[in-house]
C-alpha positions, 0 to 999 in steps of 0.5 A: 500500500501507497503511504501518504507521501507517495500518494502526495508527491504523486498528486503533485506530478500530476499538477505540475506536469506541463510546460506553462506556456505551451502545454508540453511535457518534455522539458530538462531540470535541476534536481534538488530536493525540496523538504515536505512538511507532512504536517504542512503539505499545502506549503510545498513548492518544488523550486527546481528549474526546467526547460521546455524541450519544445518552446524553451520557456524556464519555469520552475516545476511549481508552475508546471500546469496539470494536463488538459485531460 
């Protein structure tokens, strides 16, 4: 069974998956780890830096929109 970190990080991929100008999923990253507060979920925000692999837009993974589905 999923614990309740999983089933939140995997929420959030979901929310943060695409590019915000264009829509597209491809895209290039920093990775650094970001702390969630289990107690504090609402206030995660993944800072790292991407990189549109269509349109070139620089973002960081927070302000990825979800897929239109």
């Amino acid at each position: 069974m999923r614990d309740e970190y999983d089933i939140f990080m995997g929420k959030y991929e979901e929310d943060h998956e695409c590019c915000p100008k264009c829509g597209s999923e491809s895209y290039a990253t920093t990775y650094m780890g970001y702390i969630l507060d289990m107690n504090n979920k609402e206030s995660y925000k993944d800072e790292n830096r991407c990189t549109c692999s269509d349109c070139g837009n620089v973002h960081i993974t927070h302000n990825r929109k979800p897929k239109q589905r």
